[in-house]
N, C-alpha and C positions, 0 to 999 in steps of 0.2 A: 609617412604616407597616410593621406587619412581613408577614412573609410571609402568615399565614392571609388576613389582608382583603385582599393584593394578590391573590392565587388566585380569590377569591369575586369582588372587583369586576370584574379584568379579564377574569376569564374571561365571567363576567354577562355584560360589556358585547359581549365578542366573538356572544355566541348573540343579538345584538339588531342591532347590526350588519353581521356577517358579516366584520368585523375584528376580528384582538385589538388593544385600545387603555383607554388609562384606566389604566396601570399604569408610574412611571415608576421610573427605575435604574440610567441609562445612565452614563457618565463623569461626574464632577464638574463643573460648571459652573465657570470662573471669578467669584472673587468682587470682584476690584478690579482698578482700571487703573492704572499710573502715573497721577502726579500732572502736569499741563502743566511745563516747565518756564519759569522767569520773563524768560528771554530765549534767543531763538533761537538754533540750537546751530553754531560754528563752520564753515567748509564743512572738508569733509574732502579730502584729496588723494586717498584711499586709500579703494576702497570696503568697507564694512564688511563685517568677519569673519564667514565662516558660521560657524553651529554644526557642530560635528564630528561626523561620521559614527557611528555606535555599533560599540561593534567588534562583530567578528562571533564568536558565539559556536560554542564547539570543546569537547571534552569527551567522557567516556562517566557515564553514569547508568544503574546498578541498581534497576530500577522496582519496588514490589512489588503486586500486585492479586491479585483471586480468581475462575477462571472465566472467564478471560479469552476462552477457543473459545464459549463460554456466554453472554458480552452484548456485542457489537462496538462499542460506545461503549469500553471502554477501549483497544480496537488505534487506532480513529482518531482519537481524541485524542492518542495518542502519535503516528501517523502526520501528523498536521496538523505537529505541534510539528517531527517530524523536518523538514518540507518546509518549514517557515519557517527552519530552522537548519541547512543542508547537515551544517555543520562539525561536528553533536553525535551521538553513537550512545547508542542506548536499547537495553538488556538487560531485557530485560521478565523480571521473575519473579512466572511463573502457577501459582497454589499452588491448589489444591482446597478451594472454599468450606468444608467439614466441617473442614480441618485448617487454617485459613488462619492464626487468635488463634493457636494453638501454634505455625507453624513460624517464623510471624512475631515471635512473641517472642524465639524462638532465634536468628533473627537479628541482633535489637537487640540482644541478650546479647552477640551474638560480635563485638559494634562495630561494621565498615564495613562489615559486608555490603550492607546494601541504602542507599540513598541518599536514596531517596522512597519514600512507601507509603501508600495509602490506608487507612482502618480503618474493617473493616467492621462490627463490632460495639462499638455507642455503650458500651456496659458496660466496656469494655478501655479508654475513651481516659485514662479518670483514672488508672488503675495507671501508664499509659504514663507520661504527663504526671510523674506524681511521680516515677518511676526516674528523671526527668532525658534519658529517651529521645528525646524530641520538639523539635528547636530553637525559639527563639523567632524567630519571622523580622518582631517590631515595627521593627527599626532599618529592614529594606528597605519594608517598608510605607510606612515615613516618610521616607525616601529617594527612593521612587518615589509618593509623592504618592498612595498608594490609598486613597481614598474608602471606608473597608470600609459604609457606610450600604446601598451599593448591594446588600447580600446582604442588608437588609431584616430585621435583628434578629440574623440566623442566623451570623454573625462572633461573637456576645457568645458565644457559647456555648463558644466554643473560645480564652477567653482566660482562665487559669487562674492566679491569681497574679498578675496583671498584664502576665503574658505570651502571646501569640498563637502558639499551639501548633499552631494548626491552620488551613484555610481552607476555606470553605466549598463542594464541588464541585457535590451533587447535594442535590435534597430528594425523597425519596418518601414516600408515603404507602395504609395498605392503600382498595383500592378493591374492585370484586365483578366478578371474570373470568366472563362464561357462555357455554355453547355455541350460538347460534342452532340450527343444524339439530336439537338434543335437544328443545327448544321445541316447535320448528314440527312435528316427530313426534310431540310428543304434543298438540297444539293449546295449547298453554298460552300464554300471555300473556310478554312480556319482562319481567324485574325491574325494580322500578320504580328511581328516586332518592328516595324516600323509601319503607324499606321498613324494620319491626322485626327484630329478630332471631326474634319468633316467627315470625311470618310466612315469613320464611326459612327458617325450620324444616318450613312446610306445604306453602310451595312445592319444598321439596326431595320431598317424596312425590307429588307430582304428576310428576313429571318422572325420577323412579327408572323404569326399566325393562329388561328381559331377561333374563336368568339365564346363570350360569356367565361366561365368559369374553368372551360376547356382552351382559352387563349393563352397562347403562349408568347409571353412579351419581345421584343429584341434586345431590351436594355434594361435593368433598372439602377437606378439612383438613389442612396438613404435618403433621409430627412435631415442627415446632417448639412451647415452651408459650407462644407468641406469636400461636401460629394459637386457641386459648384464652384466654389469657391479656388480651390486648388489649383485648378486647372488654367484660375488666373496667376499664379505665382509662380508656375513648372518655371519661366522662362529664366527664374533668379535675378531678375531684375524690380522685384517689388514682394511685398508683405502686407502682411495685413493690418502693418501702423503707418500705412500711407494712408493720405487725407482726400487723395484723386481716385475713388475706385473703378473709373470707365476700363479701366482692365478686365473688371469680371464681364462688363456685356457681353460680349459677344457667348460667355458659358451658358448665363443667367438665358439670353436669346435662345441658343440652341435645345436646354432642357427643355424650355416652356414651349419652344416648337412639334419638341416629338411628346410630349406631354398634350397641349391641348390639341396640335393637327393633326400630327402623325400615326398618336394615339399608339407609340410603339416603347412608349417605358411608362409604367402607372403612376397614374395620378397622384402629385405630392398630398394631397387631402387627403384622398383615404387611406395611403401610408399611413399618414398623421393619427389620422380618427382610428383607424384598426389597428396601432400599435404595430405593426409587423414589424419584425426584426429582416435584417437585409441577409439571416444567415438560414432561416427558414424560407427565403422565399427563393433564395436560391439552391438552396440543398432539396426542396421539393420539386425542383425542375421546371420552376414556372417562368423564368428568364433565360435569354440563351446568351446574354452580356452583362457584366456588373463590373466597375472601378472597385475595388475593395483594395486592402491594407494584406501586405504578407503572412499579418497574423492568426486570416481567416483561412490558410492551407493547413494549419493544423487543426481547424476546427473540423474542416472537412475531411480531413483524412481520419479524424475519432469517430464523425458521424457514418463515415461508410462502416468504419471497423466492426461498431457497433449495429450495425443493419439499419441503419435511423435514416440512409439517402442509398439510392442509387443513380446518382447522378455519374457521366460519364465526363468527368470534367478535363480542362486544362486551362492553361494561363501564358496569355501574352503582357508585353509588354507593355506600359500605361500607353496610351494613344497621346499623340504629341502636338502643340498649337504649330502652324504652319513655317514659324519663324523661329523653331528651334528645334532642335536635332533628336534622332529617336535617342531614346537612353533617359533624356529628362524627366528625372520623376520627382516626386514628390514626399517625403515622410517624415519622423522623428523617430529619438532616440527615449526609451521607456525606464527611466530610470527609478533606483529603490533608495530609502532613507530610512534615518534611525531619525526618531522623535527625541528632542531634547530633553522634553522630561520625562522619557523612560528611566527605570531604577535601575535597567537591565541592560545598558550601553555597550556594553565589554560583550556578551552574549550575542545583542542585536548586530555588533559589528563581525563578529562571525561568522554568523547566516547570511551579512550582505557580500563577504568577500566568499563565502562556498557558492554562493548562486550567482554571482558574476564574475567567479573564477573558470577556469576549466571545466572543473565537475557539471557546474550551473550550466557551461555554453552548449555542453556535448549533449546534455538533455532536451535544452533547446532545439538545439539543433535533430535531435532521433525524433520530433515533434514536425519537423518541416519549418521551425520557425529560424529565424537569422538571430543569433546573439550579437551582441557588439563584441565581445570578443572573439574575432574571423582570425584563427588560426588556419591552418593548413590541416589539422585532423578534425577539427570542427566543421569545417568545408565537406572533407570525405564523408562525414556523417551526413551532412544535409543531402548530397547526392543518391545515399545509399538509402536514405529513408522510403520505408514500403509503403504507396501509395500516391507519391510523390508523382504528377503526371509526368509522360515524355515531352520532354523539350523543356521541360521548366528553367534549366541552367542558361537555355538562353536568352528567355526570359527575364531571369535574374540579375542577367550583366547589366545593370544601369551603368550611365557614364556620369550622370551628377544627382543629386541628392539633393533638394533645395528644401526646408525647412517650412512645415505649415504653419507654424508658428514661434515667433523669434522669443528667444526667455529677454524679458524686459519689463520694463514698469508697464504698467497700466495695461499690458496685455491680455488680461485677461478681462478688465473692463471692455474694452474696444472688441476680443471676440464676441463677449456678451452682447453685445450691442449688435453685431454684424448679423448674431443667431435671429434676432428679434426682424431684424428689417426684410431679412431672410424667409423667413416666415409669410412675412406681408407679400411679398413680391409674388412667391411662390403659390400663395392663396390668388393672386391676382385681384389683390386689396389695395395692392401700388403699382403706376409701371415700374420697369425695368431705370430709363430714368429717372425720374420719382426716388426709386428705392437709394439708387446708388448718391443720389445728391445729400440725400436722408442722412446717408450712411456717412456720405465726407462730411456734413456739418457737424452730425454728433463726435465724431472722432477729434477734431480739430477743439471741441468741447471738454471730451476726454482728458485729452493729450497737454491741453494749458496752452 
């Protein structure tokens, strides 16, 4: 079963029975017993040998993440690891989401610097993968008996060549952030789970209000061409290594609508120019709608914890194009690797099988984040997690999962490229055709 229908069934079942259950993934069952022997075994003098202890593991590792004061799921996940393993020290290297793909490639260039490292943009792993950057870590797989089935599809993706380059950590996927108190000011109704994209678009004018500094948005959109872009691909029938991009119009249209008329989601330029992160502008209360990625519920549920928002939030559903059914969303899977020329391989592959085993997911999960590995008590965690808004389970039941970017050649040229034209359009430095014609010829340039 892969992931999409484990997400929709068990979540389902949890809003019916008040448990999550119906979703299984747990360790491998065994599948055979010895055979009886055909006569009874001599007595022994001596009682039989235990198995040996495991040694304990000792060592230091160079971690590499992004953002790390920004999402507390990757300190405690290293801090679990540390307190299972006295003997190991972890050198966390926290690099600045905007610069993470550069400095981490610089890395891998420079050979042993980093040890482990997550990768945060699915568009990078194929370069990675073919520099030879990335270990194959199938021999300890198979050494250590892992069941990769239990990641529910999402292990195939990360096995390039025949070799397992990577592991499964997290899965997110975009969902719809709003502010209750924007709402309830203006009497408006909550977003629903099954809502279109135009409609989003008219309930962002219902819910715009104030002027100047005291304005309170209805929408906002990053500066990623993802917060865009996406919204052309929920359908599953296109990517973004097609060479026809007239799919994004009508997204590219409707931002630039309520951006320069409607004047109900802020302007992509002075995002741009002011640097604003999309997790500040909405934890400050200054939007009452945001598309954002599931991984931003645990950021918000640290920043309350911590007194840093009072935002009164909750989360629907991603808002859906007119020809495809509620459920379709959009996301990837956030996978970790061991660097080839680490000295430290044997160590680095420990720390990827504890933080994408059980231990790893149930953290995840007491974070409000989804691991890929969705067991049935990794479920219950996500449910019981404090902070967690009402209703989010039903929210969470996607019915498919379509991919914002496919692992393939050239993919990360051709996103680079999209990012650029992206820019133009959104500056209103090209039209909307203009941009997208732009966008097919360089790609078809790309691509050979």
């Amino acid at each position: 079963m892969n992931l999409k229908k484990v997400l929709s069934l068990a979540l389902a079942g949890a809003m019916c029975l008040s448990l999550l259950a119906g979703c299984t993934g747990g360790a491998p069952n065994p599948t055979s017993t010895p055979a009886p022997a055909s006569n009874p075994p001599a007595e022994q003098s001596e009682a039989p040998s235990q198995p040996a202890e495991p040694a304990e593991l000792t060592g230091t590792l160079k971690v590499a993440m992004w953002d790390m004061t920004a999402d507390p799921i990757f300190a405690s996940v290293i801090d679990a690891f540390k307190d299972a393993n006295p003997g190991v020290t972890i050198e966390p290297i926290d690099i600045p989401s905007a610069d993470y793909g550069t400095k981490l490639s610089v890395m891998l260039n420079g050979g042993s610097d980093v040890d482990v490292f997550w990768v945060k943009d699915a568009d990078t792993i194929y370069p990675i993968a073919k520099r030879g950057q990335m270990a194959d870590m199938s021999s300890y797989i198979t050494r250590d008996g892992l069941d990769l089935g239990i990641y529910n599809g999402q292990a195939e993706d990360f096995n390039i060549d025949g070799k397992q380059i990577g592991m499964p950590f997290r899965t997110d996927y975009y969902v719809l952030f709003y502010n209750k108190d924007i709402f309830d000011a203006a009497g408006v109704e909550y977003p629903s789970n099954d809502m279109t994209w135009a409609e989003f678009e008219e309930l962002a004018k219902k819910v715009t209000m104030g002027e100047g500094v005291d304005k309170k948005y209805g929408a906002f959109f990053h500066t990623w061409q993802a917060c865009v872009e996406n919204w052309g691909v929920q359908d599953g029938e296109h990517t973004i290594m097609d060479t026809d991009y007239s799919f994004f119009k009508p997204y590219y249209e409707m931002v630039l609508r309520m951006q320069n008329d409607d004047k109900t989601c802020m302007d992509y330029g002075t995002v741009k120019t002011a640097n604003l992160h999309y997790s500040g502008v909405f934890s400050d209360g200054s939007v009452a709608m945001m598309p954002m990625g599931t991984w931003f519920a645990a950021t918000m549920i640290d920043k309350i914890n911590k007194g840093e928002s009072s935002v009164n939030w909750g989360i629907a559903t991603l808002p859906h194009p007119e020809n495809v059914e509620a459920g379709y969303v959009v996301g990837a899977t956030t996978p970790i690797a061991v660097n080839s020329a680490s000295p430290n391989q044997d160590l680095a592959w420990e720390f990827v099988k504890f933080v994408c085993g059980s231990e790893g997911a149930a953290i995840v999960a007491s974070h409000g984040g989804v691991p890929a590995l969705l067991d049935d008590a990794t479920l219950k965690v996500i449910a019981g997690v404090d902070g967690y808004p009402e209703g989010a389970l039903e929210a969470l039941a996607v019915k498919n999962i379509c991919r914002d970017r496919p692992i393939a050649d050239k993919v990360s040229e051709v996103n680079q490229m999209l990012g650029e034209v992206h820019s133009l359009i959104m500056l209103g430095e090209v039209s909307v055709d203009e941009g997208l014609a732009d966008m097919g010829e360089q790609s078809k340039s790309i691509q050979g």
